[in-house]
N, C-alpha and C positions, 0 to 999 in steps of 0.2 A: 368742584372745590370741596375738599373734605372738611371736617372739623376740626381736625386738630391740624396743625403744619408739621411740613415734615422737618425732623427733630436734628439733619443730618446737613441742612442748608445754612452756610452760613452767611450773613447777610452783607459782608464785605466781599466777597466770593463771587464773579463773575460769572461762572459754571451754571448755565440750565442744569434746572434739577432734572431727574429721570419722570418721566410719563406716567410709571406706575407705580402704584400706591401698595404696600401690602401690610398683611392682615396677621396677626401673631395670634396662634391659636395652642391652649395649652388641653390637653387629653389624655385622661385618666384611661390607663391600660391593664385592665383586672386580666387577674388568671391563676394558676396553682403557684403559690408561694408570695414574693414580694412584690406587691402593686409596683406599678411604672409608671412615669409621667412622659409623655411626649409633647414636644415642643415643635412646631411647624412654621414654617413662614409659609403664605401664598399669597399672589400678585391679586391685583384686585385692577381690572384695564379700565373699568366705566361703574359711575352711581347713577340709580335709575329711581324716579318716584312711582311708586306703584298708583292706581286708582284711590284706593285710601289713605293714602298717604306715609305708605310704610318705604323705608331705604332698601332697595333693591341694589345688591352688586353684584358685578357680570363681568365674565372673563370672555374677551373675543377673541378668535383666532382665526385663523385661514390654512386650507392648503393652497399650496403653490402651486400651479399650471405647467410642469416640468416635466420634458418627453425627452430620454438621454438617447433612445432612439429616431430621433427628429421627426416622432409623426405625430406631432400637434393636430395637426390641420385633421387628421384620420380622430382624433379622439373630438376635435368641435363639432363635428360632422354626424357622428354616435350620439351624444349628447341629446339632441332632439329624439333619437328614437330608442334610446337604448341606456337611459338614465342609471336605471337597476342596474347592471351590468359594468357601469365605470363608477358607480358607486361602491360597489363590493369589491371593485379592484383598488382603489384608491385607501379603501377603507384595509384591505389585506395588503399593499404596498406601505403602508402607513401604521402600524397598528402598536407601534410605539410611542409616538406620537401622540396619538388617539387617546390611549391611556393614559400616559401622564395628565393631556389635559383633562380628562376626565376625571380622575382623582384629585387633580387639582382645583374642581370646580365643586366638588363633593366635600372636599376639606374647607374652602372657601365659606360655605355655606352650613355647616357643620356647627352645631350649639354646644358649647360645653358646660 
């Protein structure tokens, strides 16, 4: 449950609201000539209480388990021995992906 409600729900409205929460972040963009402001939205999946008591928010994602080749079975099997190996593959089959949510989690967390 966050603190504020979401702004977009109305309350005669039958429609589940969406799952995820997000975060409007404004960011001053210095450089040679005239300052820029940038305006970002990012998703916010889960609120976490730290040990102290500080708000933690956390973006979760997955990759999906998907052989267009049909050899599952051959990559569960690697797995126990050879983690390194379909990690780096997954990570270079992927690496679009990878990035966005990583920037996305970077901006997420970002002070302005």
């Amino acid at each position: 449950q966050f603190k504020r409600t979401n702004p977009f729900v109305n309350e005669e409205d039958d429609n589940e609201p969406s799952s995820v929460a997000y975060r409007y972040r404004k960011i001053p963009l210095l450089g040679p000539g005239e300052p820029y402001t940038l305006i970002c939205r990012t998703e916010v999946d889960a609120v976490t209480t730290t040990a102290n008591g500080e708000e933690q928010l956390m973006n979760i994602k997955a990759l999906n388990e998907w052989d267009l080749k049909g050899g599952a079975s051959e990559w569960r099997q690697k797995l126990d021995t050879q983690r390194g190996d379909i990690l780096t593959t997954e990570m270079k089959n992927n690496k679009c992906k990878l990035a966005k949510w990583t920037v996305s989690s970077i901006l997420l967390e970002r002070t302005s």
